[in-house]
N, C-alpha and C positions, 0 to 999 in steps of 0.2 A: 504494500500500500504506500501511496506517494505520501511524503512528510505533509501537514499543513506548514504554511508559511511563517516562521517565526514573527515577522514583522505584524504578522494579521494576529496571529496569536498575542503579541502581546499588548495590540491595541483592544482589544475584545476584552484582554481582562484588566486593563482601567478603565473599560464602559462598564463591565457587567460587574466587576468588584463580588458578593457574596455569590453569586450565580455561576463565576468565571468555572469553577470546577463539574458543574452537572454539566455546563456548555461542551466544555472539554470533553467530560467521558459520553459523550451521545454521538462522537464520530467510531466510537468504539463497535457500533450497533451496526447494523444494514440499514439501507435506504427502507421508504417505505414501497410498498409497489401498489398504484389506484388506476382503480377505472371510473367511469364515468359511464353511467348508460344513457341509450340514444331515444330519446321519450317522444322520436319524432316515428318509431317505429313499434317503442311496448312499452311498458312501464317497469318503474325500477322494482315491484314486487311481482312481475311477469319475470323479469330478468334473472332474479334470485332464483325461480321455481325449478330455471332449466341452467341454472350457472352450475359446470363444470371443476370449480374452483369455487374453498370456502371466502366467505365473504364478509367484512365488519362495516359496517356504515360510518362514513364521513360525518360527523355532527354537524358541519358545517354548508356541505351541499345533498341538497334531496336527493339526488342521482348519483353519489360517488361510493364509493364504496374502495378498501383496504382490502389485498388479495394475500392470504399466506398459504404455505405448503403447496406452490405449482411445480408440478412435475414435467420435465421433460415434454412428455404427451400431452398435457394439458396446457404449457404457455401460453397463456392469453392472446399476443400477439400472433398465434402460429394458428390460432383454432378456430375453423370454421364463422365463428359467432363474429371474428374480427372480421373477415372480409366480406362479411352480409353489412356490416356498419350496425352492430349491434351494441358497442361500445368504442371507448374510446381510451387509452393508455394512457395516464395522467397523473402526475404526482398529485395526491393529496392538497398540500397548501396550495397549490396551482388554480386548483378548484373554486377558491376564494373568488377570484376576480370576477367573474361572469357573474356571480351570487350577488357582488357589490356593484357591478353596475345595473344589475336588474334590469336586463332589455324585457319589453314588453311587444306581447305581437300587434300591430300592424306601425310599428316606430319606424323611425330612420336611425339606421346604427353604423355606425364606422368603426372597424377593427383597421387602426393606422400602420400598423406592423404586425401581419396577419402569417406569417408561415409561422412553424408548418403547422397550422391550423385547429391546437387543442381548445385554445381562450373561445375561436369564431365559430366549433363545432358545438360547445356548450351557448353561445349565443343562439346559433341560429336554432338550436332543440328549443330555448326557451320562449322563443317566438313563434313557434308552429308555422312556417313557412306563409308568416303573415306581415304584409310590409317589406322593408326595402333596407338588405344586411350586406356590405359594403368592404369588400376585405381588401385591403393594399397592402401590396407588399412591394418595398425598392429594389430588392435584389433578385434579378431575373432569374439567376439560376434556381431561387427557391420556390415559382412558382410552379412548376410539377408535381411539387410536393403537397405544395397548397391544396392546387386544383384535385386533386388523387383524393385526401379526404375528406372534402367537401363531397365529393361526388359520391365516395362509399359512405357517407352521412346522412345521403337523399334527402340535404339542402337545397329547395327550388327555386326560392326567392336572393339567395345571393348574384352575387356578380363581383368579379377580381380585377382590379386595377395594379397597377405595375407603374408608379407615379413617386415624386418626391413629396411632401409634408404641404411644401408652401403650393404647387400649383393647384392642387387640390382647394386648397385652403382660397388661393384666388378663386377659382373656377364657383366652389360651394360654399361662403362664408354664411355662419348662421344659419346652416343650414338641418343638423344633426340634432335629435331629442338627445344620443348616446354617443360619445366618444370614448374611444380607447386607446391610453397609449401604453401598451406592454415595453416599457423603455429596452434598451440595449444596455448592460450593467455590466460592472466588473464579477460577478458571478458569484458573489462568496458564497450566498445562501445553496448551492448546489454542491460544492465541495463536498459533501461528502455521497451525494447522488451520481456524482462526474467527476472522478478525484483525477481526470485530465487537466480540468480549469485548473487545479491548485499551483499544476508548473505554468500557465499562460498567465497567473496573476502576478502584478506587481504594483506596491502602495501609490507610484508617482506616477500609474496610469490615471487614479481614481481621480483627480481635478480634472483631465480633459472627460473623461462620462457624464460627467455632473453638469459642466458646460455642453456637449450636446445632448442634454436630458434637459436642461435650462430652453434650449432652441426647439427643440421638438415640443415638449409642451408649451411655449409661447405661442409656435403654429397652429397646436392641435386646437387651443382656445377660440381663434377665429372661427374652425366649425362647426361649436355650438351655438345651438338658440337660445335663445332669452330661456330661463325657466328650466335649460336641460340639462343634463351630468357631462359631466369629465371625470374619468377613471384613471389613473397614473400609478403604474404596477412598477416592482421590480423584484429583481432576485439576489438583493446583494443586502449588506448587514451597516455598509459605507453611509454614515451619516448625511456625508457630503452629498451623496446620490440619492439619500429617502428624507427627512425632514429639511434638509440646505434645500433641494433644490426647490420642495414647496413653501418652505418661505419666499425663495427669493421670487418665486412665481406669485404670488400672494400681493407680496408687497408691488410687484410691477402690473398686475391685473386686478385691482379694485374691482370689479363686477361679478369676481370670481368670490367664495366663499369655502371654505369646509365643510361637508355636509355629514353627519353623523351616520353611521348603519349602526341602529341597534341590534339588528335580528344577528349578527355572529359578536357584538361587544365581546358578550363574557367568555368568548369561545378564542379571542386574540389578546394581545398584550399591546399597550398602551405604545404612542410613538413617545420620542424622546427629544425635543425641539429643544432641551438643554444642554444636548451635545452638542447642537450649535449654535448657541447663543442668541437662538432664535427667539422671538415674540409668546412668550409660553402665558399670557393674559389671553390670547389666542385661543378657543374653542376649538382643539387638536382631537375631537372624538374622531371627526371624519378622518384623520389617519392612523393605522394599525401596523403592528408587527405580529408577523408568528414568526414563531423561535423551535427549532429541532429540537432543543431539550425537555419544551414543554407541552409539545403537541406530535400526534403524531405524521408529520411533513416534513420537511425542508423550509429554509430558510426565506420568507417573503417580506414586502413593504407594499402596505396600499391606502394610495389616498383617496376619498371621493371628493369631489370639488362640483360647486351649483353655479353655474350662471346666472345671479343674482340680480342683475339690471345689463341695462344695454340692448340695442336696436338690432330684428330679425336683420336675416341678410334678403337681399331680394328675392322675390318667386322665380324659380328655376323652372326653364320649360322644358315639358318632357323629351326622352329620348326620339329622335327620327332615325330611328336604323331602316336599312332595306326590306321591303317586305318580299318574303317569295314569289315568284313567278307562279303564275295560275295551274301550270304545268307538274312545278313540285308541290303546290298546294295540294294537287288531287293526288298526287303519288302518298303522301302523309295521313292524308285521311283514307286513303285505300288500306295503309296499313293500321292506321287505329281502327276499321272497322274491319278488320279480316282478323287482327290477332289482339286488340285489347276491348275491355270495358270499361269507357269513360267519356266523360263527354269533354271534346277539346275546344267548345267553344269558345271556353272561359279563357284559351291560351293566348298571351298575346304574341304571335309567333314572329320573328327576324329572320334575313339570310343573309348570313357572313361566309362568304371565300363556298365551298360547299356545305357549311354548317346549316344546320338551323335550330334556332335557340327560341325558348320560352323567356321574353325578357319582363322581369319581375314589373307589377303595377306602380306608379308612380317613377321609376327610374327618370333620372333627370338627364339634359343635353348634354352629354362627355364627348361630344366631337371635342378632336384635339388630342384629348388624352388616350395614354396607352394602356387601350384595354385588350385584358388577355382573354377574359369570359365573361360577355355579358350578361350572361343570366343562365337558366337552365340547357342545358346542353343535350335536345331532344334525338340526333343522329343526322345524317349526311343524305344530301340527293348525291343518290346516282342516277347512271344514264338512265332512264326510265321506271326506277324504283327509290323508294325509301330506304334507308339501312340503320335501326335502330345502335345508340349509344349505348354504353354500362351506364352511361348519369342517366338516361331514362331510366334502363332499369332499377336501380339502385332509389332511386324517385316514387317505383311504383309502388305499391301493394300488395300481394300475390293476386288477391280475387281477381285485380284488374288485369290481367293475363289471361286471355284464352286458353291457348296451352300453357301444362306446367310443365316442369319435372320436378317432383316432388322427395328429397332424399333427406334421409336422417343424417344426425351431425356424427355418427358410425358408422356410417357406410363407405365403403372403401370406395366408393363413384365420387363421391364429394371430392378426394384426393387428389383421385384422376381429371375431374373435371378444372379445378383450380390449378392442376398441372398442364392443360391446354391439349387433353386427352379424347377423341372423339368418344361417341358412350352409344352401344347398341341399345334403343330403345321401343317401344310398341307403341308408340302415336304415332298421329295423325302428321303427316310432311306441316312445315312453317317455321315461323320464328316462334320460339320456344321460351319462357321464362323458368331457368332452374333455380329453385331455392333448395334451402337448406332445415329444415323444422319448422315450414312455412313461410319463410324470411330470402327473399332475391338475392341469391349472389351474382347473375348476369345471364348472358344470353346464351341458347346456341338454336339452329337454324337444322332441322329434322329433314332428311333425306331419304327415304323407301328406308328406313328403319336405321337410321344413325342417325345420332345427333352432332354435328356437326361444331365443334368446340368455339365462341366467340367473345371467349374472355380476355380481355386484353393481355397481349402477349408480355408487358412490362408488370405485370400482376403475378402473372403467373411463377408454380414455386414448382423445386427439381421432388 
């Protein structure tokens, strides 16, 4: 095991003083390992009935749950239930943030630093694919990752932009009931989750973090509204980085306020605005610590902050994407009425490059900006037919599938099929919905008695 950093170590025990020793011996321990269940698809006492792995509940989110004695066979990550999007892998105190901005469905939400996508998957469950969830991420390479579990989430009302801070910020000021900023932090609170960060830290990185945590939440203020939240998360223990920086935000955004969450108070520890010489006459409920030694998580800092006063931004007009050609219009509903049950009038459909996307209601005019997915990502015209996505399916619900394939999370087909295995079966020729203990894990396309494997070949496992 990699040393902790003397320098951190000995700054932590002139903050913590009587505590400094329980702090110390909780690296001694294992991480914790959490999930999070997908309430967009069952509930978290659905979940429990058919979990695989024992299970302890989160006190502090409805849906999380503490996993101990996974074997081999049972990895959560590795097990059927994961690539239906039946949960979601997630450290425990992680779980906080979504609970503390409380999106609500049919809001305007923005995740400002959205890969790889655990904060935005508990967002958009708690919104029931109602309203308009907004995930940016700056660094290209990471949206794959993004897009990937959003899509095994059968989140329909998001859409992912690939934007910096401030042009957003031009483009939608006052725009947001919900903002989040999951900052970028010197990491300490993971150390002992990722004992890699311990060798990438160093104390005389932590002024420049603070300073671009200082810049990002100055931007991210512009996109809320009068009356709505800002959420400002991190994962580090760095004073400088969690009470410095919302002072110093405080003090330069008057309309801005701390806003109190009592429903987890007695569940976190108290912030500490005396480590930095900050305004502690200050009403500091709205920011919290959880601490490894005293709960059972990793190391967090969260503040909520209200926009108190100050003027909406202008009415944003809505998006003008391309509409489909009349041609692949009928190709789409050929195939929603040959192989599903629902009615797609409610869709409001787009055609990007060959795509065609269900772009969420209210979506506002992002000509200009680099969007990487509009909205729901229904499947491709081709030359004279439709070709169903994994984000549709993953979208659907078994019923709404004509055909299924129907397989238990035992059955050694399951295995083959998420290894991109074609599967002798007795239905009817078409596109196919195969789940898993009723639950979609993707498609495949039935041929005079094969199923023809159409699960994305970057998914698939050896």
């Amino acid at each position: 095991m990699k040393p902790l950093p003397p320098a951190f170590l000995e700054r932590m025990q002139n903050l913590l003083g009587d505590e400094y020793p329980d702090f110390l011996a909780c690296y001694d321990n294992p991480a914790t390992v959490g999930l999070r269940v997908n309430t967009l698809k069952l509930t978290p006492e659905a979940f429990q009935s058919i979990s695989p792995y024992p299970l302890t509940p989160v006190p502090w989110c409805p849906t999380g749950f503490r996993i101990t004695n996974t074997s081999d066979e049972s990895r959560p990550g590795k097990h059927p239930y994961h690539a239906a999007g039946l949960h979601y892998l997630q450290e425990p105190s992680a779980m906080i943030v979504a609970e503390v901005l409380d999106p609500q469905p049919g809001e305007r939400v923005l995740d400002l630093a959205a890969s790889p996508g655990g904060k935005m998957t508990a967002i958009a469950a708690r919104m029931q694919n109602q309203g308009l969830l907004i995930a940016n991420e700056i660094r290209t390479k990471r949206i794959p990752a993004l897009a990937s579990n959003l899509e095994r989430w059968g989140a329909r009302n998001t859409l992912i932009v690939n934007e910096t801070p401030d042009r957003l910020a031009d483009r939608l000021p006052g725009y947001f009931d919900r903002v989040l900023v999951d900052a970028p932090c010197s990491g300490e609170g993971m150390f002992r989750k990722e004992p890699d960060v311990r060798l990438e830290w160093q104390a005389a990185a932590i002024p420049g973090y603070a300073e671009r945590q200082r810049l990002i939440l100055r931007i991210a203020a512009r996109l809320v509204r009068p009356g709505g939240i800002l959420v400002y998360a991190t994962c580090t223990f760095a004073p400088e980085e969690d009470e410095g920086v919302i002072e110093h935000f405080l003090l330069e955004n008057r309309e801005f306020a701390l806003d109190p969450w009592p429903t987890t108070e007695s569940l976190t520890a108290p912030s500490h605005p005396e480590w930095v010489q900050a305004d502690t006459s200050r009403d500091w409920r709205g920011a919290r610590r959880l601490w490894p030694h005293l709960l059972p998580g990793e190391g967090h800092f969260v503040a909520r902050l209200r926009r108190v006063s100050g003027e909406a931004g202008p009415s944003e007009r809505l998006a003008g994407l391309p509409v489909p050609l009349r041609n692949v219009q009928d190709d789409f509903q050929a195939f929603v009425a040959g192989f599903l049950d629902f009615d797609p009038s409610a869709l409001n459909l787009a055609f990007l490059g060959s795509r065609i996307y269900h772009i969420p209601p209210g979506t506002p005019d992002l000509s200009g900006l680099r969007i990487s997915n509009p909205g729901w990502w229904l499947g491709d015209a081709k030359k004279g037919r439709f070709e169903p996505s994994h984000a549709l399916a993953m979208g659907l619900f078994a019923h709404q599938a004509c055909l299924r394939l129907d397989l238990a999370a035992g059955d050694p087909a399951v295995a083959s099929y998420l290894g991109g295995q074609t599967l002798p079966v007795n239905l009817p020729d078409g596109w196919t919905l195969v789940t898993v203990d009723g639950f979609p894990l993707g498609w495949g396309k039935v041929v005079q008695g094969v199923l023809k494997n159409h699960y994305p070949s970057g998914l698939r496992r050896n």
